[in-house]
N, C-alpha and C positions, 0 to 999 in steps of 0.2 A: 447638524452636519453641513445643511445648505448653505447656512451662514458662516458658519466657518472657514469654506470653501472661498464664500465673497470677500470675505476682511483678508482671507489669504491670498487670494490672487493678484489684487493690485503691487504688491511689493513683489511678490514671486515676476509677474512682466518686467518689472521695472530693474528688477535683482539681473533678469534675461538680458534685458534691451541693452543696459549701460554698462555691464561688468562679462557679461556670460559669452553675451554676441562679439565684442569685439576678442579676449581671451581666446573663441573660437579661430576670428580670422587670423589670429597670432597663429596658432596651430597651425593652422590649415598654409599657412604662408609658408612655414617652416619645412612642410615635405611637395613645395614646388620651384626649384632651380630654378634661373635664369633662361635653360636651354628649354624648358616648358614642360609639361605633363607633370606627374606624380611620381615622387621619386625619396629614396631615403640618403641621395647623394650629397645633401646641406647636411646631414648628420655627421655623415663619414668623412666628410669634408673639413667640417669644424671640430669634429672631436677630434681627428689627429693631427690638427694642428699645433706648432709650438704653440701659437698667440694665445688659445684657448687652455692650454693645461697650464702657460705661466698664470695668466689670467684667473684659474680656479686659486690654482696655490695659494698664489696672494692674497686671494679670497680669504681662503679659509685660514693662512696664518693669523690673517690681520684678524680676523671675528674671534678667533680662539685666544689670541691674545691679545685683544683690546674688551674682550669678555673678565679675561683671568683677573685684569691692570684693575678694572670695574668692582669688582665680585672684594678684592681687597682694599681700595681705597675705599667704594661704598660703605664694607664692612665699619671700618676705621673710622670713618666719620658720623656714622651712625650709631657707633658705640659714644663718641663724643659728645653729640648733639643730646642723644637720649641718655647719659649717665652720670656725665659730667656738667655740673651745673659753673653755666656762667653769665653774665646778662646778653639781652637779646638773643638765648638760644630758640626761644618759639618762633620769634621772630625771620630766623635764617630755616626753620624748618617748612612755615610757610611760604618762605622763598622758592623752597625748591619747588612746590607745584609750579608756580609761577615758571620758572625756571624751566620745567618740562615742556611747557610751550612756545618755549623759543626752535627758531630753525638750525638746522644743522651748520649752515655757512656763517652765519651769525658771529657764535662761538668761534672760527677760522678765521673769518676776517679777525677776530679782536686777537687771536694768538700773532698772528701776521704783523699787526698794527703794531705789537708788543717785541716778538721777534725775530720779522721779517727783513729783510735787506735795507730798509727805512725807518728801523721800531726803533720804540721809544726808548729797550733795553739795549740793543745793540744788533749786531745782524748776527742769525746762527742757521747755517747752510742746511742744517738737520730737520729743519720745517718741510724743505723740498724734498724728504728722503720719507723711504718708508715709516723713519722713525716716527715722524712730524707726523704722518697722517695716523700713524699709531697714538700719540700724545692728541690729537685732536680729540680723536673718537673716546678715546677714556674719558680726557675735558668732558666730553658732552653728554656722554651714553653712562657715566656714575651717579649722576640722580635717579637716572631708572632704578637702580638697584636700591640705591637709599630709599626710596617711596616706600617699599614693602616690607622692607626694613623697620624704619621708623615705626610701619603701623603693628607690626609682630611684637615691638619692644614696648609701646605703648600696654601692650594685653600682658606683658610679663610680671609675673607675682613677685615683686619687689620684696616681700618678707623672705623668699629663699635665699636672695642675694645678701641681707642684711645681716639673718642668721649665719650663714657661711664668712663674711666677713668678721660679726662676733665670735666666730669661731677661730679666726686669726687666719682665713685663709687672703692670701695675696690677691690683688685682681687681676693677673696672667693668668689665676686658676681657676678664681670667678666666672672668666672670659670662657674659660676653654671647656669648663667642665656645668654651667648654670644657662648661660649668655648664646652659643653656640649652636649646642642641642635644638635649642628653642628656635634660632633662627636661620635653622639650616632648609627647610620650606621654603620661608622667601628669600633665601640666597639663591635656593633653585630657579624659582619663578621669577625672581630678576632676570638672572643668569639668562636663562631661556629667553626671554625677552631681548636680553641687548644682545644675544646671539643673534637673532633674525635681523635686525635693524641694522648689525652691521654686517651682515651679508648682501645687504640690500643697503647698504650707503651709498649716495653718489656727489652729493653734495660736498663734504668735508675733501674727498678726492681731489676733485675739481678746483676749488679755490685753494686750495695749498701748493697746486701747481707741483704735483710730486714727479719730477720725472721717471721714467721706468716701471712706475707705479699703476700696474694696468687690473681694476676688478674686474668682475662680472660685468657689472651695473657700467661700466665705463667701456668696456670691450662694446656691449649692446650698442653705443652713444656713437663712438667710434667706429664700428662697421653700418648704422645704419645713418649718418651724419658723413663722415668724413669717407668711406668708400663707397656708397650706396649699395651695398650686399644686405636686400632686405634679408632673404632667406635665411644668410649667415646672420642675422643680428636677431631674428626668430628664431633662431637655434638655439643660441644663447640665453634669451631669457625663456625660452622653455624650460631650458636647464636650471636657470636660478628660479624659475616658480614653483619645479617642481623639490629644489632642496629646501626655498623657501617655507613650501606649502608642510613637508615633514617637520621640520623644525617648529611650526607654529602650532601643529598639533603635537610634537612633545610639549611644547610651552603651554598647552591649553589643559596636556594631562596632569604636568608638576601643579598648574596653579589650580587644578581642581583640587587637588589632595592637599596643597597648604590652605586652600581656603581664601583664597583671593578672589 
């Protein structure tokens, strides 16, 4: 147990020091005003503000539906990659790890480059608009989805599909009634996945230059950057840790039960 103790401890300080202690003075920032002392008047302040409840909104439209845009394009191409045989599809599958490791602005620059007021296709005003940062996030946050995809389709008993097709069934039915079932686990644990990531975007925001376009993660940037209201910008991301922090334990419950 002594030993246990020892191998345990150094990550346990370290886990304190560099994530736990500073999260504290996040807290701690967050119920001390401007005018001094302790106080829960950065709450009441910033929750009923408009700046904060458009700032949720958008929030959570944008995740919910650059989640859904994900969950179906993933689907689709995942079905492709894994069913339909054409060449180089191993190839574009190992891509996508690759793929996963890119940055969020990355992928924005290259839509910009392509159809921003200077691109290559033409200019379309819709980059700057919610929609644009909605089309971004799907661009980047659909290989998450496809990863656990891929790897559920790979474990699928291809003789059920084959018989069902000798059977003369179509593959809308294949899809919906073999295909589906199977991979509704890690549609979950995707799903859950690019929910939190895009709660927590700030990247794709920022270089699309959306105007009107105000998250969480940008509200934070914003009040403690451009107004210096630390308190109010402590507010804010207490708020987004603490939906964050729910969120990643559903994510953590779906992908125990698919097995990821």
């Amino acid at each position: 147990m002594t030993r246990r103790l020892a191998w345990a401890l150094p990550p346990v300080v370290l886990l304190a020091l560099f994530f736990l202690y500073p999260l504290a003075l996040v807290v701690r920032q967050s119920f001390r005003p401007d005018t001094g002392g302790t106080s829960l008047q950065p709450y009441l302040d910033v929750l009923a503000s408009e700046s904060f409840r458009h700032a949720l909104w958008t929030t959570v439209w944008l995740a919910l539906a650059a989640t859904a845009g994900c969950l179906v394009l993933g689907f689709v191409l995942a079905l492709v990659i894994a069913f339909v045989p054409f060449p180089g599809a191993r190839a574009v599958a190992k891509f996508i790890d690759v793929y996963l490791s890119f940055p969020s602005f990355l992928i924005t620059l290259a839509l910009l480059f392509l159809y921003g007021t200077t691109g290559l296709v033409g200019s379309f005003q819709f980059l700057t608009t919610p929609w644009g940062v909605l089309l971004a996030e799907v661009t980047y946050f659909t290989p998450f989805v496809m990863r656990p995809l891929l790897a559920a389709f790979s474990h699928l008993d291809t003789a059920q599909i084959e018989a069902a097709a000798g059977l003369g069934a179509r593959a809308p039915r294949i899809v919906r009634r073999i295909i589906l079932p199977e991979a509704l686990p890690a549609l979950a644990a995707g799903g859950s996945l690019v929910l939190v990531l895009c709660l927590n975007e700030f990247g794709i925001v920022l270089f699309t230059g959306a105007k009107g376009v105000t998250t969480l993660p940008t509200l934070v940037y914003g009040k403690a950057i451009l107004e210096s209201d630390y308190p109010g910008a402590c507010v804010v991301a207490v708020v987004n840790v603490l939906i964050s922090a729910g969120l990643y334990g559903l994510y953590r419950v779906v992908s125990r039960r698919a097995g990821a």
